[in-house]
C-alpha positions in Angstrom: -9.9 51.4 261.0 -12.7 53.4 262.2 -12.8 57.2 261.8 -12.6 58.0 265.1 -9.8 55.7 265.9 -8.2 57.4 263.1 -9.0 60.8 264.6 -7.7 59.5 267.9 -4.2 58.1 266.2 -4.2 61.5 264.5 -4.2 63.0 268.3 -1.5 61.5 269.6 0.2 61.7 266.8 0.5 65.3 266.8 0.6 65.3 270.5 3.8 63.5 269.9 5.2 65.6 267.4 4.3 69.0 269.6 6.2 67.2 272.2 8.6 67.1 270.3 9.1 70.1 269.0 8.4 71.8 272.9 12.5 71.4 272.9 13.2 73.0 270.2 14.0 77.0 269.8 15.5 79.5 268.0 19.0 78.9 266.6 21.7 81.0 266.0 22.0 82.9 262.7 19.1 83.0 260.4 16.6 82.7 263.3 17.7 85.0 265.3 18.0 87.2 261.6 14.4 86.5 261.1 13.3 87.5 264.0 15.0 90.2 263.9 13.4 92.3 261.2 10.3 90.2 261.6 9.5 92.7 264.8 11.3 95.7 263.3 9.2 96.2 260.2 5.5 96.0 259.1 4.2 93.2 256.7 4.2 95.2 253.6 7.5 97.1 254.8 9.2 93.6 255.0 8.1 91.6 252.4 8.9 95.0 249.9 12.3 94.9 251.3 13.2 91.3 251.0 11.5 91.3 247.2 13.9 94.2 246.1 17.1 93.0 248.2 17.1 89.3 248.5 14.6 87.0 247.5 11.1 86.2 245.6 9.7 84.1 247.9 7.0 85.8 248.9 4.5 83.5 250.3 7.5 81.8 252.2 8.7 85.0 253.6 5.1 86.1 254.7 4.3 83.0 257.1 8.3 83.7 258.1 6.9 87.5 259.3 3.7 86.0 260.8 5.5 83.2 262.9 8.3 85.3 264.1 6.6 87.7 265.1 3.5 85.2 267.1 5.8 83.6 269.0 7.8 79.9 269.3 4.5 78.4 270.2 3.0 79.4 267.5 5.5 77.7 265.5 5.5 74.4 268.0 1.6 74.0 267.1 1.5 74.9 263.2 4.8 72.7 262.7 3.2 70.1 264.4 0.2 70.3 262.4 2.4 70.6 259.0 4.6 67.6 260.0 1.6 65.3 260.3 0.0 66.6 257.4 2.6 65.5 255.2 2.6 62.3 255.4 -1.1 62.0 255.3 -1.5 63.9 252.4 1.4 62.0 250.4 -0.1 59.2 251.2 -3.8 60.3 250.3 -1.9 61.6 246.6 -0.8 58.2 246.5 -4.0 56.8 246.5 -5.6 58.9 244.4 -3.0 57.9 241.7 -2.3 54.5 242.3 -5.9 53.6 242.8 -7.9 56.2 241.0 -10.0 57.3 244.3 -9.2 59.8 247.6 -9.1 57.1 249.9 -11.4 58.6 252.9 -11.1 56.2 255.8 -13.3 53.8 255.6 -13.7 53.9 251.4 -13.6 50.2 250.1 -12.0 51.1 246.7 -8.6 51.6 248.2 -7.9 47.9 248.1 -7.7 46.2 245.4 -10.9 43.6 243.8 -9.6 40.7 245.5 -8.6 41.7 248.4 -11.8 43.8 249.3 -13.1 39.4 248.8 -11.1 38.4 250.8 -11.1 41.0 253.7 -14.1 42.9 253.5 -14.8 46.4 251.8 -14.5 49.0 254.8 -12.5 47.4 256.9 -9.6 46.4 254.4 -10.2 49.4 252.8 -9.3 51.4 256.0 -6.5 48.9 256.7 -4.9 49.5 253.7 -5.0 53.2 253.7 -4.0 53.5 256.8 -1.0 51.3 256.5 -0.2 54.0 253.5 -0.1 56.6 256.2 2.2 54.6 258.4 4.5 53.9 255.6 4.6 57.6 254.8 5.1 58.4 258.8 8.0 55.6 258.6 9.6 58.1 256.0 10.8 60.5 258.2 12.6 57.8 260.1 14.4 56.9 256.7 16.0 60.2 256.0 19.2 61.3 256.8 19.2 63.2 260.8 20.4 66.5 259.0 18.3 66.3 256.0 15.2 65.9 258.4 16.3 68.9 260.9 17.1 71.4 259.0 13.7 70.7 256.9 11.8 69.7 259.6 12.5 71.0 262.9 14.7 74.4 262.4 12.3 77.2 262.7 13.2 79.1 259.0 13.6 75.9 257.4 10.7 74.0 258.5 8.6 77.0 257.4 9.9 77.1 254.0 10.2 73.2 252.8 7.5 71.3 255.2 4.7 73.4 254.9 5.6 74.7 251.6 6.0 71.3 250.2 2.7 70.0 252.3 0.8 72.5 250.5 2.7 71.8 247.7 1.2 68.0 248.1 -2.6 69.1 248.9 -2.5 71.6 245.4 -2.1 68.9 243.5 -5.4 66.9 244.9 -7.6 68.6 242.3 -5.2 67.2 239.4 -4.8 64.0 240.5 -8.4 63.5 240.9 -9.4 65.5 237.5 -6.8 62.8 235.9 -7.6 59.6 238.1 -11.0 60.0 239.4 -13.4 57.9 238.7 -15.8 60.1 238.9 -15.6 63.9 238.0 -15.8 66.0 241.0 -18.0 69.1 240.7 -16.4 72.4 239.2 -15.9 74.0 243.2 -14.3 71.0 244.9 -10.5 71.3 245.5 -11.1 75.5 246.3 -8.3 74.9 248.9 -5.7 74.4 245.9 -5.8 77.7 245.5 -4.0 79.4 248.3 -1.9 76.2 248.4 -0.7 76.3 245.0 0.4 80.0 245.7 2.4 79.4 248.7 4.3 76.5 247.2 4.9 78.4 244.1 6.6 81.1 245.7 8.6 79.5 248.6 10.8 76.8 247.2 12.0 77.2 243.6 12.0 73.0 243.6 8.6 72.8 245.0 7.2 75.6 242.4 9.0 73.6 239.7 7.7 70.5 240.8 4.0 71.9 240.9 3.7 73.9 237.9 5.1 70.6 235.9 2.9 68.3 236.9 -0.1 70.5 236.4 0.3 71.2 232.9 1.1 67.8 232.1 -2.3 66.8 233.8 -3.7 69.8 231.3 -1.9 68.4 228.6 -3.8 65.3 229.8 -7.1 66.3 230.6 -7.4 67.9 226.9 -5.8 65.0 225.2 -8.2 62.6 226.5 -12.0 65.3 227.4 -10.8 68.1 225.2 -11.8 69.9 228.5 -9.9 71.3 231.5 -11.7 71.5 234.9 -12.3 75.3 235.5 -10.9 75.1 238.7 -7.2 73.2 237.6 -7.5 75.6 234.9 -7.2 78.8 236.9 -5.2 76.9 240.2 -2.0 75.8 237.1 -2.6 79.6 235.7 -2.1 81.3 239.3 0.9 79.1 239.9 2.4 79.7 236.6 1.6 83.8 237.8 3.2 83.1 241.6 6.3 81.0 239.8 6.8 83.8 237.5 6.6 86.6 240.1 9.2 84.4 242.3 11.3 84.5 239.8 11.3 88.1 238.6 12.2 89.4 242.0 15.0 92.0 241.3 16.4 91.0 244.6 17.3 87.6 243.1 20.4 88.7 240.8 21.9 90.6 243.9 21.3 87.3 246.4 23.0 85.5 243.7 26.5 88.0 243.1 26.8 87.5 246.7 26.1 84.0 247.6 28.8 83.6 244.8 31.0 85.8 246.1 30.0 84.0 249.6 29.9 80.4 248.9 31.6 79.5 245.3 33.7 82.2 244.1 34.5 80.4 240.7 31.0 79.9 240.4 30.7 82.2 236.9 33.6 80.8 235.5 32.6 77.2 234.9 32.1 75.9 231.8 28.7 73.6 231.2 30.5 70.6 231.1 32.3 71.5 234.7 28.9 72.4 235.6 27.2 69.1 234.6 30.0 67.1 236.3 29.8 68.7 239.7 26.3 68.2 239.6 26.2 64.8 238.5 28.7 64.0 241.2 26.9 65.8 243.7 23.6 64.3 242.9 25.0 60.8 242.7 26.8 61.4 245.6 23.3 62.2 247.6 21.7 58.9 246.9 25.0 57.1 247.8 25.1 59.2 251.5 22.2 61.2 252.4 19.1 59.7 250.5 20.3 55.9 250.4 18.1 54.2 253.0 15.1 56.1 251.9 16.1 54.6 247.9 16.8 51.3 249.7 13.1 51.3 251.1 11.7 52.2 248.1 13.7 48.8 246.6 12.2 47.0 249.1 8.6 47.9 248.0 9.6 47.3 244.3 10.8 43.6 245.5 7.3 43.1 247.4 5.4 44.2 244.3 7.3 42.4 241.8 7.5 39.3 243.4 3.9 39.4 243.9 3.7 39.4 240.3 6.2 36.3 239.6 9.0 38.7 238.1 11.4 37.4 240.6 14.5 37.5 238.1 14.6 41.4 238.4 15.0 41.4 242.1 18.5 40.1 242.5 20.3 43.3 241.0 17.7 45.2 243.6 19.1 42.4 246.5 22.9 44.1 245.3 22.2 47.4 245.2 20.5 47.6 248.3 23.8 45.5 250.1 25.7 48.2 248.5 23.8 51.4 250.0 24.0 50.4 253.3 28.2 49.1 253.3 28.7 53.3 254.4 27.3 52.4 257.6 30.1 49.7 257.9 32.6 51.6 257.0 32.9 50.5 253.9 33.5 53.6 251.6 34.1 51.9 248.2 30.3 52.7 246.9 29.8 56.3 248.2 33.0 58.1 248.0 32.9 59.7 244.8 36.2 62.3 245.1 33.7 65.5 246.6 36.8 66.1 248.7 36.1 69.0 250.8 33.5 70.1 248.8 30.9 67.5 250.3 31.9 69.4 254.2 29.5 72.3 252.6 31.0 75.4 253.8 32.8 77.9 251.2 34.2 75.7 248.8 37.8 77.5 247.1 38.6 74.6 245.9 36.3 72.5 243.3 36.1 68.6 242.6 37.5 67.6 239.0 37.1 64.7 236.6 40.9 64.5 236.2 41.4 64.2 239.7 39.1 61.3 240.3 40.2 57.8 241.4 38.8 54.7 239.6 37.3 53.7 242.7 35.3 57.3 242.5 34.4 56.5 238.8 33.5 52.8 239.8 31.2 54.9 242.3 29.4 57.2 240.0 29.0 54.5 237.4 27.2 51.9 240.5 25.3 54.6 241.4 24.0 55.8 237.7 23.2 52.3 237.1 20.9 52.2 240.4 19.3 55.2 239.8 18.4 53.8 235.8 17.3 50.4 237.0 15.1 51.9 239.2 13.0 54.1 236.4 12.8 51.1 234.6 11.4 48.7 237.5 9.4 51.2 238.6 7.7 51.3 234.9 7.7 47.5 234.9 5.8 47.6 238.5 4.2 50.5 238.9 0.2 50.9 238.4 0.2 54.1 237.0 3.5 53.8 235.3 4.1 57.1 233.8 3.0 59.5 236.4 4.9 57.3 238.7 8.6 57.7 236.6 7.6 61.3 236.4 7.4 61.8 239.9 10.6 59.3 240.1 12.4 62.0 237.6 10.7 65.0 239.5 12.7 64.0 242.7 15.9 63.8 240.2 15.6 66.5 238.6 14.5 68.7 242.1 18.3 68.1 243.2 19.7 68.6 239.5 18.5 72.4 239.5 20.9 73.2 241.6 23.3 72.9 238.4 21.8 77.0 238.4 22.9 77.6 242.3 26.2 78.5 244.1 25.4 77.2 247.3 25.0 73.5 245.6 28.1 72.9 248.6 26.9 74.8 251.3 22.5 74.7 251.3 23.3 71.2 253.4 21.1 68.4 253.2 17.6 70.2 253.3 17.9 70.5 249.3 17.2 66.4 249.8 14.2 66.9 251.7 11.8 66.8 248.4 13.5 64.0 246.5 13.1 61.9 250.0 9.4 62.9 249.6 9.1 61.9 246.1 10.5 58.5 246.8 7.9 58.1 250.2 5.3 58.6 247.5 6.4 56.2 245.8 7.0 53.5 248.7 3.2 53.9 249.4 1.9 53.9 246.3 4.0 50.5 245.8 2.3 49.3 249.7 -1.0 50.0 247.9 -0.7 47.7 245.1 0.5 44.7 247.3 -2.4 42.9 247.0 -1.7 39.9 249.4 -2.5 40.7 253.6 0.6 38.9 254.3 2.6 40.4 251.9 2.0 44.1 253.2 2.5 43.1 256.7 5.4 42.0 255.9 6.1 45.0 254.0 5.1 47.4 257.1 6.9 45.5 259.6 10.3 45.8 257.5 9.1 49.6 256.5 8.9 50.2 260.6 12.3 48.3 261.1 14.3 49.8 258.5 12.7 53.2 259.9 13.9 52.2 264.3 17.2 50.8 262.9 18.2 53.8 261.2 16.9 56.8 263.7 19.0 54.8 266.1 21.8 54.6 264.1 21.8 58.3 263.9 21.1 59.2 267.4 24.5 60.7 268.0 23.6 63.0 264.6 20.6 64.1 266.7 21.9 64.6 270.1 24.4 66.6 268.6 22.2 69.0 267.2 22.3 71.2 269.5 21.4 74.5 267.2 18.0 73.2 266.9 17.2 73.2 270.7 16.3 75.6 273.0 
């Protein structure tokens, strides 16, 4: 694909997106909150207030001020803009690890030796990246309707997880390429990390967590392997260390937390750790069983393409089961998701918690599948994956995003956005996967079942979205 045919793609795609997005308005509740204040108080005046009363996320609450008070157009265009970012840049990251280059269109060394043989340099070099992108795009259609809209398409929400987490995404260009480049970029390119890394550091604790992780590991990396760290990854891991820290010092935070106790889980401070780890452990296993499952499926399906390629065939019939399993729900069939959350998993104030004692063997039998998946998949993806390590980390990353809220009273009740940045691990992983199918056939095949899975599903849920109604103007 040609650059201007990807520019032109681009276009519609975004014209799509706005389209979209011209339906939606301000909901009830923390929009109309937002605005609010937004156009009662200054910049400084707000951001001061919400620091000492509420909440550390600074950058995050700044674009909040900015698009409140511009208007619901100015929202329409920059979430537009943010939602086809995403997936671009995920996909881009992907290629930078998977392949050790940043995958411009039109850059031969996406594909792999034989394949560029085979298909020619630019043109299956395009192909293939592009097909990345599409996989990524496919994404959205994979997770769950209400993990998707309140990420996505509710006005507070979209603004801090999508464009947090797509700037979260671009900051870590300059590591990936420091790490996997194959050639060593001058000492100014990847400037744009900078303001990036700052407003994913203090929006999203997951996304900051995420961030600052990964870039001292590719420190820890660098120095290990050059004894030297890039001047510019050096100073872009120090300011989000700084912006991290500064989230987390917020004096606002300790009151936010006494009342969304109070609030949400009023037996919140008297758990024990080992009540802690279980509710979280449930909840998390519960997550891939419900809300995350087709997204893990596809992401099994890309493990099958790869490892079939390379004549590992043996490992894919546990894959073939577990996938049957995680999609039984839609029949139904509640035997492999139901694991006892009682009225816990409705979100809401929970006064009453789940407990081991109280769990049914089919519950256990639940958790247990589901622990299993999960362990299988770390070690496929270290069999399959290219870049092993980097690519369990990021596997573990998306884990361990949903685990911190072992720390957070609102585990019940912060609904299925928490999901939205394991769901965007796992899309990294699908196209990093797409990337190393090295046979045309293969990742057509791969695409077309991406781009069915994807359809099947968003209809599946379309009563979930028509019934959305707080989202829509």
């Amino acid at each position: 694909m040609k650059k201007r045919n990807f520019m032109i793609f681009g276009a519609l795609m975004f014209v799509g997106i706005l389209f979209v997005l011209s339906f939606v308005g301000y909901s009830d509740g923390d929009d109309a909150f937002f605005y609010q204040y937004a156009n009662q108080m200054g910049l400084f005046e707000y951001l001061s207030w919400r620091y000492e009363t509420w909440v550390g996320r600074m950058a995050a609450e700044a674009l909040v001020w900015v698009t409140f008070r511009s208007g619901i157009w100015f929202w329409r265009v920059v979430n537009a803009a943010m939602l086809l970012c995403l997936p671009v840049g995920i996909a881009g990251l992907a290629g930078r690890i998977v392949r050790g280059d940043s995958h411009r269109v039109g850059d031969e060394a996406c594909l792999p030796s034989r394949g560029r043989e085979r298909e020619g340099e630019a043109a299956g070099a395009a192909r293939a990246w592009f097909g990345a992108v599409l996989i990524c795009f496919c994404g959205y259609l994979w997770m769950d309707a209400m993990t998707l809209g309140y990420a996505a398409v509710w006005v507070n929400g979209s603004i801090f997880y999508t464009w947090s987490f797509t700037c979260g995404i671009f900051a870590l260009f300059p590591a990936a390429d420091a790490v996997f480049g194959r050639k060593r970029a001058p000492w100014y390119a990847g400037w744009y990390a900078l303001p990036c890394c700052v407003i994913a550091a203090m929006s999203i604790e997951q996304m900051g967590a995420v961030l600052l992780t990964l870039e001292i590991i590719a420190c820890a990396v660098l120095l290990g392997k050059r004894r030297a760290v890039p001047v510019l990854l050096a100073v872009q891991t120090a300011l989000t260390a700084l912006s991290f820290a500064t989230l987390f010092l917020a004096p606002g935070n300790e009151l936010r937390i006494a009342q969304e106790t109070q609030t949400w889980m009023p037996m919140f401070d008297t758990l024990s750790v080992g009540e802690h780890l279980f509710l979280t452990l449930q909840w998390l296993l519960s997550s891939f069983a419900n809300e995350n499952s087709v997204v893990l499926c596809a992401l099994w399906m890309f493990l099958a393409f790869v490892l079939w390629e390379r004549k590992k065939r043996v490992l894919l019939w546990p894959l073939a089961i577990f996938a049957v399993a995680g999609v039984l729900r839609f029949f139904g069939v509640s035997l492999f998701c139901d694991m006892g959350m009682g009225e816990a998993a409705a979100g809401g104030q929970v006064l009453s918690l789940p407990a081991m004692s109280e769990l049914t063997a089919g519950n256990i039998f639940a958790m247990v599948w589901w622990s299993a998946a999960l362990v299988y998949t770390l070690v496929l993806l270290v069999l399959a994956a290219r870049a092993p390590v980097t690519m369990a980390l990021v596997y573990l990353a998306g884990i361990a995003s949903e685990a911190i809220m072992y720390f957070s009273p609102t585990m019940y009740a912060s609904g299925a956005r928490v999901f939205y940045l394991t769901d965007l691990c796992v899309i990294f992983l699908t196209a990093g996967l797409f990337l190393q199918i090295e046979n045309t056939k293969r990742r057509r095949w791969a695409f077309g079942l991406a781009l069915f899975t994807g359809i099947l599903h968003f209809g599946v849920q379309i009563p979930a979205y028509l019934a959305a109604g707080g989202f829509l103007s």
